[in-house]
C-alpha positions in Angstrom: 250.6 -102.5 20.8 248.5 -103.0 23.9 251.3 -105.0 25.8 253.7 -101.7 25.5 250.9 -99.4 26.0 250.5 -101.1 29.8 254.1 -100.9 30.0 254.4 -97.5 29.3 251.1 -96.7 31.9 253.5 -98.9 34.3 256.2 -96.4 33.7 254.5 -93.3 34.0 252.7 -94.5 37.6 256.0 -95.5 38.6 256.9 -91.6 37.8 254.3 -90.1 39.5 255.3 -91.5 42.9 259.1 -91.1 42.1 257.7 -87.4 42.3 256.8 -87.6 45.8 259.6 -88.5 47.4 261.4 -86.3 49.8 264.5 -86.8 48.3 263.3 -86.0 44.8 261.9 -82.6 45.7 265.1 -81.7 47.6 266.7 -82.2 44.7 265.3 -79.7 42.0 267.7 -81.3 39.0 266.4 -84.5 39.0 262.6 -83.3 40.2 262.7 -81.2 37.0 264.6 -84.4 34.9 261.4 -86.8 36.5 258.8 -84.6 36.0 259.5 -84.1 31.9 259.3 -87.4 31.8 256.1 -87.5 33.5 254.6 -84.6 31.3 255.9 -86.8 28.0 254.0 -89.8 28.9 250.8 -88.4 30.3 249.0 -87.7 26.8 249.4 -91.5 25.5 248.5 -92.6 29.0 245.5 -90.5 29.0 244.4 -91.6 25.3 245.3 -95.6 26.5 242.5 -94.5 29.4 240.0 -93.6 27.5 240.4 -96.4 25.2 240.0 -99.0 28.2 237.4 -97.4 29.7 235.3 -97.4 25.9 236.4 -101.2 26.1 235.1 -101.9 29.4 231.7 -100.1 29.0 231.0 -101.9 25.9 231.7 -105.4 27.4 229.1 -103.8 30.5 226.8 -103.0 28.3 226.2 -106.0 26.4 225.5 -107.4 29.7 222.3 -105.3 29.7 221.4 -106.6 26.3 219.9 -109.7 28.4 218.1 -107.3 30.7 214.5 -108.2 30.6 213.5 -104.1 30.5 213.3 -103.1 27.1 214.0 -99.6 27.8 217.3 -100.7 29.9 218.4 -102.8 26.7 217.5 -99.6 24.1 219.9 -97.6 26.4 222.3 -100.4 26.0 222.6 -100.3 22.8 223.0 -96.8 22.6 225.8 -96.7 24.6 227.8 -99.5 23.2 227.3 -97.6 19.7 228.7 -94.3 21.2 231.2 -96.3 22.4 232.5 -98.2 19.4 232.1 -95.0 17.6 235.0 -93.8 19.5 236.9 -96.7 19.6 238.6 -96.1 16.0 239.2 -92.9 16.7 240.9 -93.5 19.8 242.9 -96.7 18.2 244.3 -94.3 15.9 245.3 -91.6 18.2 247.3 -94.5 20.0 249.0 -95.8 16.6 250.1 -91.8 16.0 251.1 -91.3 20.0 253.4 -94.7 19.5 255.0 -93.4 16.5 258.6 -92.6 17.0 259.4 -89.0 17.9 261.9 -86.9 15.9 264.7 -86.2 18.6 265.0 -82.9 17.1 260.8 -81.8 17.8 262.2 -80.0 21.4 264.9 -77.9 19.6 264.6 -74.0 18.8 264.8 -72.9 15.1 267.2 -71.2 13.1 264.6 -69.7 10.3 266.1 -67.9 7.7 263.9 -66.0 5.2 265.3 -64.5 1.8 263.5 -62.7 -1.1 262.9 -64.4 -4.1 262.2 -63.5 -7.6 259.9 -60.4 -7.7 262.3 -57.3 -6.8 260.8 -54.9 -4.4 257.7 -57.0 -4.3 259.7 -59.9 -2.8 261.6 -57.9 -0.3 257.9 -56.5 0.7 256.9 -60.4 1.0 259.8 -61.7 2.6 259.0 -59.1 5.6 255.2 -60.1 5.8 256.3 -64.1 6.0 258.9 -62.1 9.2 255.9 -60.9 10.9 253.6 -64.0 10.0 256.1 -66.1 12.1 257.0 -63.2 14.6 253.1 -63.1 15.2 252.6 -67.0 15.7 256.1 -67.1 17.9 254.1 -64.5 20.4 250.9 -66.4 20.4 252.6 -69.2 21.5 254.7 -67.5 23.6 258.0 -68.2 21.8 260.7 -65.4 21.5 262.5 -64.2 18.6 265.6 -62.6 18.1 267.0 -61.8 15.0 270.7 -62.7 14.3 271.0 -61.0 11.0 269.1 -59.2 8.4 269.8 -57.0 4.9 267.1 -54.7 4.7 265.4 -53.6 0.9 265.6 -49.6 0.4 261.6 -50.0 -0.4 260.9 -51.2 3.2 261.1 -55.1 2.7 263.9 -57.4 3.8 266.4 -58.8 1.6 267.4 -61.7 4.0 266.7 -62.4 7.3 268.1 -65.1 10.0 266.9 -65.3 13.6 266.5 -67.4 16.2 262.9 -68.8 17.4 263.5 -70.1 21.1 260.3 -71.8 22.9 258.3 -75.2 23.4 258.9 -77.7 20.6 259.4 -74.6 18.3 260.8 -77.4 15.4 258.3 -79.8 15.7 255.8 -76.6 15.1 257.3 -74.8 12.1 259.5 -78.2 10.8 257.3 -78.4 7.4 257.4 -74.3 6.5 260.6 -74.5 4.7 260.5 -74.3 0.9 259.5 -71.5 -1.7 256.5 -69.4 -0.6 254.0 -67.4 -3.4 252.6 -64.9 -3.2 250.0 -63.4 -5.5 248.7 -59.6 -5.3 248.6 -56.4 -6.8 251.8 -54.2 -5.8 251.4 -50.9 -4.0 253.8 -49.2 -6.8 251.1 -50.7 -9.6 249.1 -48.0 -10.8 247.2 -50.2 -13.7 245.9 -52.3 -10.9 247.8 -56.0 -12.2 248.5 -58.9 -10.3 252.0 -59.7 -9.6 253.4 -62.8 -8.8 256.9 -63.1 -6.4 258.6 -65.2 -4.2 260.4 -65.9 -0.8 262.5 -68.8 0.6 262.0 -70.0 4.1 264.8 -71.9 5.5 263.8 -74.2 9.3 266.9 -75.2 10.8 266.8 -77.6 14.5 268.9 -74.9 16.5 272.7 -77.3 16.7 273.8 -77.8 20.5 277.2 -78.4 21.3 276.7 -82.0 21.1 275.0 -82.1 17.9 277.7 -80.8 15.7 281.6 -81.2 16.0 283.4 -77.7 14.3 287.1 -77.5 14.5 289.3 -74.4 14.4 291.4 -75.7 11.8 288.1 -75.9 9.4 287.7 -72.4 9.5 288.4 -69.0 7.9 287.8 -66.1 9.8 287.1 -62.4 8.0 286.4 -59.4 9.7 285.4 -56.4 7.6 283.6 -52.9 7.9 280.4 -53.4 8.3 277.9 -51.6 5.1 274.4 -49.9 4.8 273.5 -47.5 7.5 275.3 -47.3 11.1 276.9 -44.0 11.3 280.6 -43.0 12.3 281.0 -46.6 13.6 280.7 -48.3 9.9 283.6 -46.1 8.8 286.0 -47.1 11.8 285.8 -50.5 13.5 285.8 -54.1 11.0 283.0 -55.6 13.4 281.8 -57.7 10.9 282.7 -61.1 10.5 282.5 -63.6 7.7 283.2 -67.4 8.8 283.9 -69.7 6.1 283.6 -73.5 6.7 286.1 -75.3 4.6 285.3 -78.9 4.0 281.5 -77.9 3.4 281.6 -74.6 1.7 279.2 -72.7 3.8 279.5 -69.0 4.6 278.0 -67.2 7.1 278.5 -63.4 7.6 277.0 -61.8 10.8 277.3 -57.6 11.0 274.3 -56.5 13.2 276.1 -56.0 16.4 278.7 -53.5 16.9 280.8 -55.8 18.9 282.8 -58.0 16.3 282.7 -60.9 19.4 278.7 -60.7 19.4 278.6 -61.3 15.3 281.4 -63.7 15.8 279.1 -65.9 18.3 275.8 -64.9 16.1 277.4 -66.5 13.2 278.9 -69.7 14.9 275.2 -70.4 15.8 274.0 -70.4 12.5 276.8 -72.3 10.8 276.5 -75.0 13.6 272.4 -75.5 12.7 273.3 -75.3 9.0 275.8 -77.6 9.7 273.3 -80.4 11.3 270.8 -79.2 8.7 272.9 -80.5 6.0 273.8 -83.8 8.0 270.2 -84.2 8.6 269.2 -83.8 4.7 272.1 -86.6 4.3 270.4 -88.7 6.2 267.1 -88.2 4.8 268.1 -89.1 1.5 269.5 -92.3 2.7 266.3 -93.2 2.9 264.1 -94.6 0.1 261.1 -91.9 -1.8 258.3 -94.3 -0.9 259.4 -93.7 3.0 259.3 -89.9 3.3 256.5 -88.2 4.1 255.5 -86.2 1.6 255.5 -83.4 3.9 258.8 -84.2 5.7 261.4 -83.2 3.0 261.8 -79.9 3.7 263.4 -79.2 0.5 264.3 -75.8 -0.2 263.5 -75.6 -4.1 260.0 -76.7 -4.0 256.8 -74.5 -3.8 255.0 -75.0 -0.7 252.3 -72.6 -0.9 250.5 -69.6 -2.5 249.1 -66.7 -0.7 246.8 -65.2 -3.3 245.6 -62.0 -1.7 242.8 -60.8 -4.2 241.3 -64.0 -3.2 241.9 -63.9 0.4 243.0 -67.7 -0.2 246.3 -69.9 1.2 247.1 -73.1 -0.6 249.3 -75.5 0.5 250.8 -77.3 -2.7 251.8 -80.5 -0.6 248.5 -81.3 0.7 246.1 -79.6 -1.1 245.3 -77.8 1.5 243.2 -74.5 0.7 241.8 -71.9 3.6 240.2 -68.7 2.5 241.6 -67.0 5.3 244.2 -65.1 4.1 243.6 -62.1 6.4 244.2 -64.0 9.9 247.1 -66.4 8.5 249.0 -63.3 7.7 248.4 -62.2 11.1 250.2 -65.2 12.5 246.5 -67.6 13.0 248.7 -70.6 11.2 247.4 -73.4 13.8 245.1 -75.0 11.1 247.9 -74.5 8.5 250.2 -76.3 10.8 248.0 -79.0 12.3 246.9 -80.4 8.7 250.4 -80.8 7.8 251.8 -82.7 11.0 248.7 -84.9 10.3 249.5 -85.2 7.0 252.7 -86.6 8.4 251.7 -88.8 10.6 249.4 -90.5 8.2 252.2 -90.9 5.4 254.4 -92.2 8.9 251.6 -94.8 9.6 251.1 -96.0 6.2 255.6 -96.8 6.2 255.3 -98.4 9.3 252.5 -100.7 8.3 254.4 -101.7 4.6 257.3 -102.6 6.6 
């Protein structure tokens, strides 16, 4: 581990005066190209430092140990238990940091959302989970923009699909996907009872033009009038658009824009990340049960979590994970949410590379 630790130091000092070449800053392709790499390296290189320099000031410090001051020798042994105190800690930060990234962390997100069982209630859920995501997207600065959606006549959202564009958006929000709960008394209930209902969440890695190969030939192409509300225009123009891929099956239908060539391209983008998403669950079943992490799945079907709202609780099923903090989760606060299942992850990662 240590031996590719100093290489990869090596490496990212070698970067850092690439960057200061004359040549390099004239040239703002590869400056930018350099200086990613740079940024990708400097967090392992950082943690390696302070690893060393715990190292070094315990070998010091048991030097002092033969220092004929007692008080100089108490200090000592302070210091060299602060220091292998931290040690672990760091050793394991190094172990996670060397793990092999998922190439598809950088990517945006396709994340659809749909309402489950539970009617109106559902709809009404399905649009909270919108603005949960919508609200974490802003605090990190993400942007959303919605690609399609069916709204309920209550106010909720039958479906929705949009795009999440930002900073390693699907190494963020890679583990939401799955069936979501939610637990709370209706507005329309008048005798005061709980109600239970339901929403699937769909993460998708955002497909580039490299990622997934669709041919003409292995599609059908329906334009129709768009339906629900939209004035004179519904009546007159077939700007919706219905692609069907062949060989797979899916269907994607796209009818927010007025411009039949703006739902056309809408559409393409989500059958292409559907498209990888199914390659990529192909692949992940090629791989043995005792090797996933248990958050990793991303399965559809299963129940993630329960938002119980008389309880102001969340509960994540996979990790057993409960926060009573129902209120600021809602409001988008999901970085403890998050951050519990990427470590969850990591551990379950650790422990396969270790049995192997």
């Amino acid at each position: 581990m240590f031996a590719k630790l100093e290489a990869l130091e090596k490496k990212y000092l070698d970067l850092e005066q690439q960057l200061a070449l004359p040549e390099v800053l004239a040239d703002q392709e590869q400056y930018r190209k350099l200086a990613k790499a740079h940024a990708d390296l400097s967090d392992i290189v950082n943690i390696y430092r302070k690893y060393r320099s715990a190292s070094t000031e315990i070998e010091e410090n048991r030097q002092l140990l033969r220092d004929p001051d007692p008080e100089i020798r108490n200090l000592a042994h302070e210091e060299i238990r602060l220091a292998e105190d931290e040690l672990p800690k760091l050793e394991q930060q190094l172990k996670v940091a060397l793990l092999p990234a998922d190439p598809l962390d950088e990517k945006n997100i396709i994340l659809e959302i749909r309402a489950g069982t539970g009617g109106e209630e559902a709809a009404l859920f399905a649009a909270d989970l919108f603005r949960m995501y919508s609200r974490y997207a802003e605090l990190q600065g993400w942007t959303v923009e919605i690609l399609s959606q069916s709204v309920a006549e209550g106010g909720g959202i039958k479906e929705i699909i949009c795009l999440v564009s930002g900073r390693r958006v699907y190494s963020r929000l890679k583990f939401e996907g799955g069936t979501h709960r939610v637990q709370r008394v209706p507005v329309t209930e008048t005798q005061g009872r709980i109600h239970t209902s339901a929403a699937t969440v769909a993460v998708m890695p955002e497909a580039g033009e490299v990622d997934v190969e669709i041919r003409p030939e292995d599609l059908r192409i329906d334009n129709y009038r768009a339906g629900g509300a939209g004035g004179q225009h519904v009546n007159k123009t077939e700007s919706a658009v219905r692609i069907t891929h062949i060989p797979s099956g899916i269907v994607v239908t796209c009818q927010d824009e007025r411009s039949q060539h703006k739902n056309k391209a809408k559409a393409m983008k989500v059958l292409a990340s559907r498209l990888l998403a199914a390659e990529q669950e192909r692949q992940n079943q090629e791989v043995s049960s005792d090797r996933k992490a248990q958050v990793g799945s991303g399965d559809r079907s299963g129940r993630i979590r329960t938002y119980n709202f008389p309880q102001g609780r969340c509960t994540d099923h996979r990790i057993n994970l409960t926060l009573y903090s129902l209120d600021r989760i809602m409001e988008g606060e999901l970085t403890p949410l998050l951050d519990a299942l990427a470590t969850s992850a990591q551990v379950a990662a650790l422990k396969a590379e270790g049995e192997e």
